[in-house]
C-alpha positions as CSV (number, residue, x, y, z in Angstrom):
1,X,-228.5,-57.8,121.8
2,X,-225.2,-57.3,123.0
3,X,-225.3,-53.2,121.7
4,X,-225.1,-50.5,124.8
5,X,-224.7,-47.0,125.1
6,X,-226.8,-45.9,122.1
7,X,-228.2,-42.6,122.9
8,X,-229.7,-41.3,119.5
9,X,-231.7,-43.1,116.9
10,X,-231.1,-42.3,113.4
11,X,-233.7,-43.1,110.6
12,X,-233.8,-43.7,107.3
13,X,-237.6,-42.4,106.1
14,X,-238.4,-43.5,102.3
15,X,-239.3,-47.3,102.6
16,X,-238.8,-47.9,106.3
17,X,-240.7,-45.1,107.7
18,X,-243.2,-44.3,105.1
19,X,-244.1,-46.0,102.2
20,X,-243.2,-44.2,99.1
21,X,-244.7,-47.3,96.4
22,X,-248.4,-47.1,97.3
23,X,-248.2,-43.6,98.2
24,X,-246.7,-42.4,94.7
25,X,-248.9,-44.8,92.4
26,X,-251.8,-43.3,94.2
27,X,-250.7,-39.2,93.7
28,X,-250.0,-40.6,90.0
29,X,-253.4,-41.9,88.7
30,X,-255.1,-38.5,89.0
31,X,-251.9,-37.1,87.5
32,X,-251.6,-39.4,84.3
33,X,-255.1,-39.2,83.8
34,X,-255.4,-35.4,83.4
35,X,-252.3,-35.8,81.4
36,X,-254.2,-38.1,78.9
37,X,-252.3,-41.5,80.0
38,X,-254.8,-43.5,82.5
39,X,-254.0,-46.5,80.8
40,X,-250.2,-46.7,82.5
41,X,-249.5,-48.9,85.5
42,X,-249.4,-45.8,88.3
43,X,-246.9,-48.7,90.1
44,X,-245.0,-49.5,87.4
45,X,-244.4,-45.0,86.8
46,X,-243.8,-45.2,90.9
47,X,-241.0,-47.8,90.5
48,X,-239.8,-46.0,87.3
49,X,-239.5,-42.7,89.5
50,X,-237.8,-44.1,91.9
51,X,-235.9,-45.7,90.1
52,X,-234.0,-42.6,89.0
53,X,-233.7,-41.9,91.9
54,X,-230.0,-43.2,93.2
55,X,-228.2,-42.3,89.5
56,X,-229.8,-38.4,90.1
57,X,-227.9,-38.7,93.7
58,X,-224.8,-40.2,91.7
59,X,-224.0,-37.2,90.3
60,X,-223.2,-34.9,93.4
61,X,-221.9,-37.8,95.2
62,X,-219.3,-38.1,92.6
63,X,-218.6,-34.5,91.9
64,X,-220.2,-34.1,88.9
65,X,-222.5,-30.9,90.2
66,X,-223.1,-29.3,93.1
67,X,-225.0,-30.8,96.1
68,X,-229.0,-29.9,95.2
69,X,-231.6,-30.7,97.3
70,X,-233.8,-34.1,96.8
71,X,-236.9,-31.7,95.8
72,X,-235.0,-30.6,92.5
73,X,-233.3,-33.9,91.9
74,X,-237.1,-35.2,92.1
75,X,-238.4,-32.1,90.0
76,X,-236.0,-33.6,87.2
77,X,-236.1,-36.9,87.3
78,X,-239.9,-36.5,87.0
79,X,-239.2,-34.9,83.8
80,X,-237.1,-37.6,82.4
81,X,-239.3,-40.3,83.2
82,X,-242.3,-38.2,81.7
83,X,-239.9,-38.2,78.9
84,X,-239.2,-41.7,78.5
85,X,-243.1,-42.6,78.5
86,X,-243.2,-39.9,75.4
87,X,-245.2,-37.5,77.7
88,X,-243.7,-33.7,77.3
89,X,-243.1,-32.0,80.0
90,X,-243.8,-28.9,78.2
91,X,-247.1,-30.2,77.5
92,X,-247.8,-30.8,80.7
93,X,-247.9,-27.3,82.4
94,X,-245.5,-25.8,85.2
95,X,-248.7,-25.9,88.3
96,X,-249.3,-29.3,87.2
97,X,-245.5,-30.5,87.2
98,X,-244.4,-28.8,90.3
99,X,-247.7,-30.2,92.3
100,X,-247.0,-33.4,91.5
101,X,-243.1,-33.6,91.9
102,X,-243.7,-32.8,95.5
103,X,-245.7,-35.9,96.0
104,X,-243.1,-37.1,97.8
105,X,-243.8,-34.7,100.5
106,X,-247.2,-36.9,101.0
107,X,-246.4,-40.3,101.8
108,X,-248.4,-42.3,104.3
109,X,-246.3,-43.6,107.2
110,X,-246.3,-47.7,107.3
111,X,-248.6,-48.6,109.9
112,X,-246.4,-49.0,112.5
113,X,-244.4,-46.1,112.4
114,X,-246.4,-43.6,114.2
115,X,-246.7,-45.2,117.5
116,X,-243.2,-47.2,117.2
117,X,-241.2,-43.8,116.8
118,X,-243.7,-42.3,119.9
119,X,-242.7,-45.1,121.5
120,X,-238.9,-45.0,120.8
121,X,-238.6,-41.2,121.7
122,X,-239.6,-41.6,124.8
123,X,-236.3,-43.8,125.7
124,X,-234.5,-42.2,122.6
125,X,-233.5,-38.8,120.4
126,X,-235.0,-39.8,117.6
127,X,-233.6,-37.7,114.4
128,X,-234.2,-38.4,110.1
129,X,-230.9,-39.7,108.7
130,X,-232.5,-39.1,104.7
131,X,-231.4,-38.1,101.5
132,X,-234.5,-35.7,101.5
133,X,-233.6,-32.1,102.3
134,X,-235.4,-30.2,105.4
135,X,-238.7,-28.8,103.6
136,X,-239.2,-32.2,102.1
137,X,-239.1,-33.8,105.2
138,X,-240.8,-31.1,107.6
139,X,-243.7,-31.3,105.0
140,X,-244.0,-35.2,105.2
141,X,-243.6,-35.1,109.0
142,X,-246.5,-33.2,109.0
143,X,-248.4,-34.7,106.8
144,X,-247.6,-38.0,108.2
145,X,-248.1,-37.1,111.8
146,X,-244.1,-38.0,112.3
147,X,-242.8,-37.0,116.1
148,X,-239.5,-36.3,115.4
149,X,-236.8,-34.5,117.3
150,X,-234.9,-33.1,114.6
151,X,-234.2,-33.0,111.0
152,X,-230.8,-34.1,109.7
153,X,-229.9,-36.0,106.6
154,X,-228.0,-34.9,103.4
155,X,-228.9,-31.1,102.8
156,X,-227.2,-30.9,107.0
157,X,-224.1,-32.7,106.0
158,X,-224.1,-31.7,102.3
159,X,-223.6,-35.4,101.3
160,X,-225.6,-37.9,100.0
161,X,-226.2,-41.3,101.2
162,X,-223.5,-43.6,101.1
163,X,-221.2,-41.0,101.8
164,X,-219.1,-41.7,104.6
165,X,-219.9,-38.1,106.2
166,X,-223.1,-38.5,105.8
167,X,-223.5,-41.2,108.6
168,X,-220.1,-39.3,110.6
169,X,-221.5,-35.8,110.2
170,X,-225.0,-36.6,111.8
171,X,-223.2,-37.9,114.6
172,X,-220.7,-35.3,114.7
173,X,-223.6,-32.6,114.5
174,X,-225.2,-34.3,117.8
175,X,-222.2,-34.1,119.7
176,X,-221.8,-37.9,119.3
177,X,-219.6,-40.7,118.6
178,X,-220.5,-43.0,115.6
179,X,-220.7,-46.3,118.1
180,X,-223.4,-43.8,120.0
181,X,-225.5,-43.5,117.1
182,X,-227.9,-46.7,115.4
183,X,-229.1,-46.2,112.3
184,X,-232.9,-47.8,111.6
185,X,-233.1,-48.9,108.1
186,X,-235.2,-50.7,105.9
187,X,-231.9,-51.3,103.4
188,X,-229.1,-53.4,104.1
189,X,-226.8,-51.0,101.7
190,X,-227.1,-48.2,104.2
191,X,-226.6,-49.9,107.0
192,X,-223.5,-51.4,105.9
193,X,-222.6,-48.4,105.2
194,X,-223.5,-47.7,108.5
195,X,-221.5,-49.9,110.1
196,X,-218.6,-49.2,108.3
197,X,-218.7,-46.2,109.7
198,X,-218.9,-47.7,113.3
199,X,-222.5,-46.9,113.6
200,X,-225.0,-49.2,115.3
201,X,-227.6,-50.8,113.3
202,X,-231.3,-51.8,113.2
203,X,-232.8,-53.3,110.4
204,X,-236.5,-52.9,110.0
205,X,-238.0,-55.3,107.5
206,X,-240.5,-53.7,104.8
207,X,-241.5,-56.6,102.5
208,X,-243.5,-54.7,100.4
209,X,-241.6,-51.2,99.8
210,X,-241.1,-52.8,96.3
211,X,-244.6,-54.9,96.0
212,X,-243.3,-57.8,97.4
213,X,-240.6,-58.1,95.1
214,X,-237.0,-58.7,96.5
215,X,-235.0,-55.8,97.3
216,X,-232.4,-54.5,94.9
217,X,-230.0,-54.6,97.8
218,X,-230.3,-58.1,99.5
219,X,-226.7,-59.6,98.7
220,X,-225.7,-56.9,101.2
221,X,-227.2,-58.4,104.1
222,X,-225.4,-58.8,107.1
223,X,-226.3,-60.1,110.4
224,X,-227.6,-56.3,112.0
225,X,-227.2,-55.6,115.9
226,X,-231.0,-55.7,115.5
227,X,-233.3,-57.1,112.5
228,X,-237.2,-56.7,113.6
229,X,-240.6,-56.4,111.7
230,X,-242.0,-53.0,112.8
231,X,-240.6,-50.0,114.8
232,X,-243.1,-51.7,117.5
233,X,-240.6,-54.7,117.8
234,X,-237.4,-52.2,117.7
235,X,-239.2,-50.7,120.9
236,X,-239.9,-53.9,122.3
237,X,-236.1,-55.0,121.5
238,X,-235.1,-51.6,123.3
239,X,-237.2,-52.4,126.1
240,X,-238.9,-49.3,125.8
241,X,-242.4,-50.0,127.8
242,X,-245.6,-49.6,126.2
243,X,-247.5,-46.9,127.7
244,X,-250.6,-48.0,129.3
């Protein structure tokens, strides 16, 4: 598609890698149950967790606290949202809270992405590109099955998505130039951001990280060195060769 010299694939993981909708709603109805509120939409509390998700990241990206890692950010943002559902937190007991605020180290991958990033490292480094710091991410790459070659993403570069360094600083960290990296994302935000940043792009389309609803993010689309439906077409685009 007109893009050469691309040596390392960088991924965004929550909503193009593995989804974090289904996975969350499904960690939350033993959760809200044993918290005496089965009768709430474990989608909707998904969506409202998420949710909080960019404004918790707002506040280290514009200075106002120090960079924390996604697993605290999570840890209270959890507690807000219990909050605004008139749940206490203090109510709820510390075992209970911390087991659940690491649900986000348990997402399933989409169905694709296990044998599309197998696939992809065998042409390709394949590294994360995430706001989630390295235990959250080690954690799910277990769980998940995930091949990577290496963890990167925001606790590496100490910034937060947007960020400019966060796209320059992965490369920088591989002993790359931006045009040598390609970010693979299911959100046209970051990979304008991205590009901006003279990074390659590949846009993986995930129709239903939001339950079919549009995404949040769509007036940012652009026309992306390469838009596919799976990480199996992405290899297919590479021409990466199945194995037979």
């Amino acid at each position: 598609m007109g893009v050469t010299g691309i040596k390392l694939l960088a991924f965004d993981v929550f909503g193009t890698v593995v989804d974090w909708r289904t996975s969350i709603a499904r960690e939350a109805v033993p959760f809200l149950a044993a918290v005496g509120r089965p009768e709430l939409d474990p989608h909707a509390f998904a969506d409202g967790w998420r949710g909080l998700y960019q404004p918790a990241m707002a506040e280290v990206r514009e200075g106002r606290r120090p960079f924390e890692r996604l697993d605290v950010l999570n840890r209270e943002t959890l507690e807000v949202l219990l909050g605004r559902y008139g749940i206490d937190p203090a109510g709820v007991g510390e075992a209970r809270l911390a087991e659940f605020a690491q649900a986000w180290r348990r997402l399933d991958p989409w169905p694709d992405a296990v044998a599309g990033l197998t696939r992809l490292k065998r042409d390709y480094t394949i590294v994360t590109l995430s706001n989630g710091n390295i235990a959250l991410m080690t954690a799910l790459a277990r769980f998940g099955g995930l091949p990577w070659d290496a963890i990167l993403g925001a606790e590496v570069t100490g910034h937060y998505k947007p960020d400019d360094q966060s796209y320059l600083g992965t490369a920088e960290i591989m002993g790359l130039a931006p045009a040598e990296v390609c970010l693979v994302a299911a959100h046209h935000s970051d990979l304008a951001a991205a590009r901006r940043n003279g990074l390659a792009t590949a846009y993986v389309a995930r129709p239903l990280e939001y339950g079919g609803r549009p995404a949040p993010d769509l007036a940012q689309r652009q026309d992306w060195d390469w838009s596919v439906g799976s990480l199996l077409e992405l290899a297919d685009a590479l021409a990466i060769t199945p194995v037979p």
